[in-house]
N, CA, C and O atoms as a GROMACS GRO file, in nm:
protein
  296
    1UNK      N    1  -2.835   4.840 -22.608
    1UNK     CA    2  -2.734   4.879 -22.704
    1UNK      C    3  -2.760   5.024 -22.745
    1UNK      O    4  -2.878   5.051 -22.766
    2UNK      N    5  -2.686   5.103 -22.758
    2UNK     CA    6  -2.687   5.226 -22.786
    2UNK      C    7  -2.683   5.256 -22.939
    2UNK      O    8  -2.624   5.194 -23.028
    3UNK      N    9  -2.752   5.354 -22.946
    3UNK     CA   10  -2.783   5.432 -23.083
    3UNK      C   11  -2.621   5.492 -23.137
    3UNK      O   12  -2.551   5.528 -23.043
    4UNK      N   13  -2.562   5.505 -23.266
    4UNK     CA   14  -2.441   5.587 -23.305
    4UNK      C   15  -2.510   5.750 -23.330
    4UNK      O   16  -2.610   5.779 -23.395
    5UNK      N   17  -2.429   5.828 -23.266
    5UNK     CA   18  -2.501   5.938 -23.314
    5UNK      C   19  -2.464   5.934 -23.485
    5UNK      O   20  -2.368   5.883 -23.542
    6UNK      N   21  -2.571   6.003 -23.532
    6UNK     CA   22  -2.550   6.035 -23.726
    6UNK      C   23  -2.516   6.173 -23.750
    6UNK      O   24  -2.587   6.245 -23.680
    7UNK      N   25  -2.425   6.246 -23.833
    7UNK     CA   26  -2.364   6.354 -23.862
    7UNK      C   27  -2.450   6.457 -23.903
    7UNK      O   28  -2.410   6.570 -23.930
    8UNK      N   29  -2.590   6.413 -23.909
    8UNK     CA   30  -2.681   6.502 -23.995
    8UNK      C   31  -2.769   6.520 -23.795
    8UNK      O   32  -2.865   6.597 -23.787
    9UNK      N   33  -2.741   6.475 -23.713
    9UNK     CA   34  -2.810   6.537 -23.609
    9UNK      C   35  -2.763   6.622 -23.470
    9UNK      O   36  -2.824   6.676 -23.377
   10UNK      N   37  -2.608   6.601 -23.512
   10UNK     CA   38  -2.528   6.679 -23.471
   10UNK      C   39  -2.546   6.860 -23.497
   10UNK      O   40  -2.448   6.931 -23.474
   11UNK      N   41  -2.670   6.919 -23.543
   11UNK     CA   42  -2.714   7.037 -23.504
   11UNK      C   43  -2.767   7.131 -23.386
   11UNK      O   44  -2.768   7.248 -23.348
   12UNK      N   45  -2.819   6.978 -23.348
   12UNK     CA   46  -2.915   6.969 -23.262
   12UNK      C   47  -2.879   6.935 -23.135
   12UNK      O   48  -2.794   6.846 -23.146
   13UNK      N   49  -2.906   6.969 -22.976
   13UNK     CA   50  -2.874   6.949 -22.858
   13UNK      C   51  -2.935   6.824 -22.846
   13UNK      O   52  -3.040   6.806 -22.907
   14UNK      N   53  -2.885   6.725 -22.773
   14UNK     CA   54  -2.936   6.608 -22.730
   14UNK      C   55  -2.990   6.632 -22.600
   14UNK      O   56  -2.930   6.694 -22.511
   15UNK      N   57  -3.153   6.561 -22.589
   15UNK     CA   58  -3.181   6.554 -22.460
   15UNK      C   59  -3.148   6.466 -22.355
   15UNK      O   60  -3.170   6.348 -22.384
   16UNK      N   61  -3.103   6.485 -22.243
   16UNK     CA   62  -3.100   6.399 -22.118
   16UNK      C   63  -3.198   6.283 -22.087
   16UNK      O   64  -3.265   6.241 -22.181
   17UNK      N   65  -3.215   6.220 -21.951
   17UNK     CA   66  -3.326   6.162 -21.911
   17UNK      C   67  -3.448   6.243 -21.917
   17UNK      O   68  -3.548   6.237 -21.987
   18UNK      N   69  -3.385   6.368 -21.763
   18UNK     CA   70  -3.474   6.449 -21.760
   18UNK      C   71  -3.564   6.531 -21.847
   18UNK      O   72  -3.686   6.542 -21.828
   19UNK      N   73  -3.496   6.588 -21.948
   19UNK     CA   74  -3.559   6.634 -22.044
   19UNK      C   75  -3.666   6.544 -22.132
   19UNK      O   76  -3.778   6.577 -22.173
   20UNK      N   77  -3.598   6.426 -22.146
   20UNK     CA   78  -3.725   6.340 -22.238
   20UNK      C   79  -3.812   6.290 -22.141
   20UNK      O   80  -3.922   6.258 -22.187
   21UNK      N   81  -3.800   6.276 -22.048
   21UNK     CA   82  -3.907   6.213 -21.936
   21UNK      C   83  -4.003   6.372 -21.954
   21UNK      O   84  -4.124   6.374 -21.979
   22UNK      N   85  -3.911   6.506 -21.933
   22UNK     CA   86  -4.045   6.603 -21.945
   22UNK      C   87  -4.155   6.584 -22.126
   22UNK      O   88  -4.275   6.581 -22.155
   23UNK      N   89  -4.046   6.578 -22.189
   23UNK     CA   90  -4.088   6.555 -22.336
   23UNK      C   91  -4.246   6.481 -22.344
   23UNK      O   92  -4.358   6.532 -22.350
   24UNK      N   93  -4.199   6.335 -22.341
   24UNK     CA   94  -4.260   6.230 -22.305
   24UNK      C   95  -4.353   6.233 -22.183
   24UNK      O   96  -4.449   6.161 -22.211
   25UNK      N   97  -4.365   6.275 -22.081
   25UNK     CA   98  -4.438   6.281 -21.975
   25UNK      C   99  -4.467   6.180 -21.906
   25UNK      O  100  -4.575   6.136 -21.867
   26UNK      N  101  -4.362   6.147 -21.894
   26UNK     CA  102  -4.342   6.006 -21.802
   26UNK      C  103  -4.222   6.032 -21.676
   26UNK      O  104  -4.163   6.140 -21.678
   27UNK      N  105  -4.188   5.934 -21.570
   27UNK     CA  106  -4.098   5.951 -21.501
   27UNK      C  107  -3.988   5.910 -21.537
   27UNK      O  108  -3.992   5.800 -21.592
   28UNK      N  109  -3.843   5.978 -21.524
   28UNK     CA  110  -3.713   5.964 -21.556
   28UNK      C  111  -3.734   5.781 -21.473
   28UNK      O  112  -3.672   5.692 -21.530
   29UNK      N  113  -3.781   5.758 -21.404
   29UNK     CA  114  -3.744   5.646 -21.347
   29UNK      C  115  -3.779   5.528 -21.443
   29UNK      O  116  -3.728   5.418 -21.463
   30UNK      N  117  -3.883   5.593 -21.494
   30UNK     CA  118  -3.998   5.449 -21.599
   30UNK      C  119  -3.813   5.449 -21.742
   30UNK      O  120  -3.747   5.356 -21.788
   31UNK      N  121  -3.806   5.568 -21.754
   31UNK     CA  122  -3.709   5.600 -21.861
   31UNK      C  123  -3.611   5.518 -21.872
   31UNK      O  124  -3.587   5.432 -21.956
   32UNK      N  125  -3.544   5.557 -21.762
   32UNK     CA  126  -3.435   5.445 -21.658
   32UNK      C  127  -3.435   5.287 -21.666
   32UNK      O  128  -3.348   5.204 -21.695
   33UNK      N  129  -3.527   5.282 -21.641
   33UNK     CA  130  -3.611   5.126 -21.619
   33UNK      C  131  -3.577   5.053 -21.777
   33UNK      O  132  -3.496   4.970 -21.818
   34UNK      N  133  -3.666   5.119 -21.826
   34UNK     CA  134  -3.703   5.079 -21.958
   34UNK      C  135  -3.526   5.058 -22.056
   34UNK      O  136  -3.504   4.961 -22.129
   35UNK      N  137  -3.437   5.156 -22.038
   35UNK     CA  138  -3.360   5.140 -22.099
   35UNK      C  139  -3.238   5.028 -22.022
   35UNK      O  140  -3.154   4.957 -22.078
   36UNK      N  141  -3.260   5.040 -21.919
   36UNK     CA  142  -3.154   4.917 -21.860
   36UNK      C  143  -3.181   4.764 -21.846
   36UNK      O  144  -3.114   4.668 -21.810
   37UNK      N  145  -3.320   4.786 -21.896
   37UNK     CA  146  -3.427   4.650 -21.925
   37UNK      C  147  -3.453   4.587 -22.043
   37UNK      O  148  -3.489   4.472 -22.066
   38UNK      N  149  -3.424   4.697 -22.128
   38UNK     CA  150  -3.447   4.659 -22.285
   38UNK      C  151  -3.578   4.626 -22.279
   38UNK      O  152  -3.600   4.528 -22.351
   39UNK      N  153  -3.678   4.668 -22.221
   39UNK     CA  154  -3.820   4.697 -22.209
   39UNK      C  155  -3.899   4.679 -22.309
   39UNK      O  156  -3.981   4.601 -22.357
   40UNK      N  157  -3.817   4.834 -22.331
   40UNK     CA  158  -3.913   4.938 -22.441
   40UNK      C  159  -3.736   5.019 -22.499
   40UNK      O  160  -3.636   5.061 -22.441
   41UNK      N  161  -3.776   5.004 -22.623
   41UNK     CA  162  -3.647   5.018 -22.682
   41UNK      C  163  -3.594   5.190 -22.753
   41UNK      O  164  -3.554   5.217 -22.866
   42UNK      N  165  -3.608   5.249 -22.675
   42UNK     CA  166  -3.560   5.423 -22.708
   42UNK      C  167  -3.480   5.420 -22.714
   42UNK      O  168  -3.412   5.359 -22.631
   43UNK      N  169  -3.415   5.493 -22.839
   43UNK     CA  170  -3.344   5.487 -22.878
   43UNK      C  171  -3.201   5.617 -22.800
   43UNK      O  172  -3.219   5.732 -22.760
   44UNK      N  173  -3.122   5.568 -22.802
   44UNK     CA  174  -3.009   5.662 -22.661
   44UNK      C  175  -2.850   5.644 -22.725
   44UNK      O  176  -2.812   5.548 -22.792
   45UNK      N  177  -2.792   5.730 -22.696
   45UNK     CA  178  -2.692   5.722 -22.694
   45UNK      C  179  -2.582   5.736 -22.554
   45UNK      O  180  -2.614   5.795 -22.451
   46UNK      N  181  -2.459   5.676 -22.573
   46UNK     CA  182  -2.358   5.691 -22.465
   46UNK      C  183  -2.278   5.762 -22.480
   46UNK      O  184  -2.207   5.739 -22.578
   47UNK      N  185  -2.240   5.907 -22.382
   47UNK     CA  186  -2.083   5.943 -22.418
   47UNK      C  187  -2.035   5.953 -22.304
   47UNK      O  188  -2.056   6.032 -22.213
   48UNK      N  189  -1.971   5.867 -22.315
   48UNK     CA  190  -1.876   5.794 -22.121
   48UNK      C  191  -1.965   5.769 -22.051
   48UNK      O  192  -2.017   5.666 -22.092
   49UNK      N  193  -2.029   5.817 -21.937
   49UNK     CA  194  -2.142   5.762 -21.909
   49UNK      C  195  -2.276   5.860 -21.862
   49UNK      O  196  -2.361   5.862 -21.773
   50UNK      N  197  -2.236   5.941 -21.987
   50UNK     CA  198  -2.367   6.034 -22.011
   50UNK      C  199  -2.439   5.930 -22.113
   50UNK      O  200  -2.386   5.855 -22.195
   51UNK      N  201  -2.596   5.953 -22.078
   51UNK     CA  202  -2.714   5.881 -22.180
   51UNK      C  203  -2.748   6.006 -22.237
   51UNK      O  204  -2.754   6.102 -22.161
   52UNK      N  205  -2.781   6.027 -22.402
   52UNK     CA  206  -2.871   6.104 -22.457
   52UNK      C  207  -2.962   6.062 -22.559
   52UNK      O  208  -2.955   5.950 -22.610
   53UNK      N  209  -3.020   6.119 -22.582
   53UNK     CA  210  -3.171   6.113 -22.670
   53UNK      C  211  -3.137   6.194 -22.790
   53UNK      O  212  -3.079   6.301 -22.772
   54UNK      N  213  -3.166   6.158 -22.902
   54UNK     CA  214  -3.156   6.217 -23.001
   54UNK      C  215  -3.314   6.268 -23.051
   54UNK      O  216  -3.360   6.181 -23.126
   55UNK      N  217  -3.421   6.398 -23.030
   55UNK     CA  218  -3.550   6.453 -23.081
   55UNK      C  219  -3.605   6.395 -23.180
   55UNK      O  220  -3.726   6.378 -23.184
   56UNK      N  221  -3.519   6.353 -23.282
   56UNK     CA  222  -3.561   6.326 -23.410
   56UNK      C  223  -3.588   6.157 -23.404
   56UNK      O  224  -3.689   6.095 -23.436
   57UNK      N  225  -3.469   6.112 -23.356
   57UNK     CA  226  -3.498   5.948 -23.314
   57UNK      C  227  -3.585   5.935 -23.222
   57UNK      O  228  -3.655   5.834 -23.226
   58UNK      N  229  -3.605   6.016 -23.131
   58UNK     CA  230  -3.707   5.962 -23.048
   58UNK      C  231  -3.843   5.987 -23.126
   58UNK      O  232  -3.919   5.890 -23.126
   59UNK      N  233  -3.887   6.106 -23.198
   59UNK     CA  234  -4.002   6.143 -23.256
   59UNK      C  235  -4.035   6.012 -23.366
   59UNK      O  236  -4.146   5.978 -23.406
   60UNK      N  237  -3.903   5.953 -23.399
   60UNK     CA  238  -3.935   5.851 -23.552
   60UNK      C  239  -3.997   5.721 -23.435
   60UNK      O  240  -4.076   5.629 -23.458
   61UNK      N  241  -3.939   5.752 -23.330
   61UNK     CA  242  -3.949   5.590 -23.263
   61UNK      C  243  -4.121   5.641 -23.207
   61UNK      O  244  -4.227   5.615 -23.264
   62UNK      N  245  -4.110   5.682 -23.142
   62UNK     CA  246  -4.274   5.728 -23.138
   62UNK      C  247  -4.379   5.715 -23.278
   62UNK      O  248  -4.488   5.674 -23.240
   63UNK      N  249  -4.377   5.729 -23.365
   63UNK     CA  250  -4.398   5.706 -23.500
   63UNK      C  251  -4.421   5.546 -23.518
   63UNK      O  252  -4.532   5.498 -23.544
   64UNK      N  253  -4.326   5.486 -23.504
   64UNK     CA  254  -4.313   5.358 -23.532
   64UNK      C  255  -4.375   5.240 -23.428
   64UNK      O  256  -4.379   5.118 -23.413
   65UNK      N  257  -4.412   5.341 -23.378
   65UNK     CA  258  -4.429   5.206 -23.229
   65UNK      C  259  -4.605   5.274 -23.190
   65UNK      O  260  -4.658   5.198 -23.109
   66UNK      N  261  -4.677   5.367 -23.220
   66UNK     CA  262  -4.764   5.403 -23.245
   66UNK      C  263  -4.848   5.349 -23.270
   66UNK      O  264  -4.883   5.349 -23.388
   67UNK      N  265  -4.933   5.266 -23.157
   67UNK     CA  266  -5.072   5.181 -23.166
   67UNK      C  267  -5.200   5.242 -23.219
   67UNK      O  268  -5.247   5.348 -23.180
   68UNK      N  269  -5.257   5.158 -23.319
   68UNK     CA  270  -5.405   5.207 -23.366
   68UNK      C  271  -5.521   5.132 -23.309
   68UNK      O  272  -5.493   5.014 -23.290
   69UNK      N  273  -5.598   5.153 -23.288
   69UNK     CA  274  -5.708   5.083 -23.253
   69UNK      C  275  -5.803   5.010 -23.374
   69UNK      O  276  -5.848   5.072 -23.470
   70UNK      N  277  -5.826   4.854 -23.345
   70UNK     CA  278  -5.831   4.800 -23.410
   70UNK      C  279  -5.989   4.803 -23.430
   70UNK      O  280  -6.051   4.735 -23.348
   71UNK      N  281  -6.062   4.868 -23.522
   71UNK     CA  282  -6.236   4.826 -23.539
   71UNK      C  283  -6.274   4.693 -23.512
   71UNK      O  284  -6.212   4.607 -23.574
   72UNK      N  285  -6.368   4.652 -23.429
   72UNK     CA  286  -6.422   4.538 -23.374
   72UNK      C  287  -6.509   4.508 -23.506
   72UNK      O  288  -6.567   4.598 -23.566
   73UNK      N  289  -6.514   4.369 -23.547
   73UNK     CA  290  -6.637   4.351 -23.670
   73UNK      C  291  -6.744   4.314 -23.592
   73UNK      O  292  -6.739   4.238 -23.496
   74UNK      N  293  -6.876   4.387 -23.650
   74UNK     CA  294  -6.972   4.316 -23.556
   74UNK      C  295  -7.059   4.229 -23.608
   74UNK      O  296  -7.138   4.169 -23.535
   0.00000   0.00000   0.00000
């Protein structure tokens, strides 16, 4: 399901696959994957059948999904 773009991020250029796969440093393919899989849930938008990335949503979703390592008790 796709993200609505919000009026407050409309400043800003949206990135492509390509671009967030460079962002992210992963392959456009894992990108691909992940979003037609509902995988891993990045957040994207549709316009006709362009996909984009919104910087700020992706940076919050990175944020949120951000594993800590858990101290072992010994």
């Amino acid at each position: 399901m796709s993200t609505p773009i919000k009026p407050s991020n409309l400043n800003q250029p949206l990135m492509d696959t390509a671009m967030l796969a460079t962002f992210l440093n992963i392959p456009k393919s894992t990108i691909s994957k992940w979003r037609s899989t509902g995988e891993v849930n990045i957040p994207f938008s549709k316009i006709g059948n362009a996909v984009r990335y919104d910087l700020d949503e992706v940076k919050q979703w990175l944020k949120d999904n951000t594993q800590h390592k858990i101290k072992e008790e010994a």
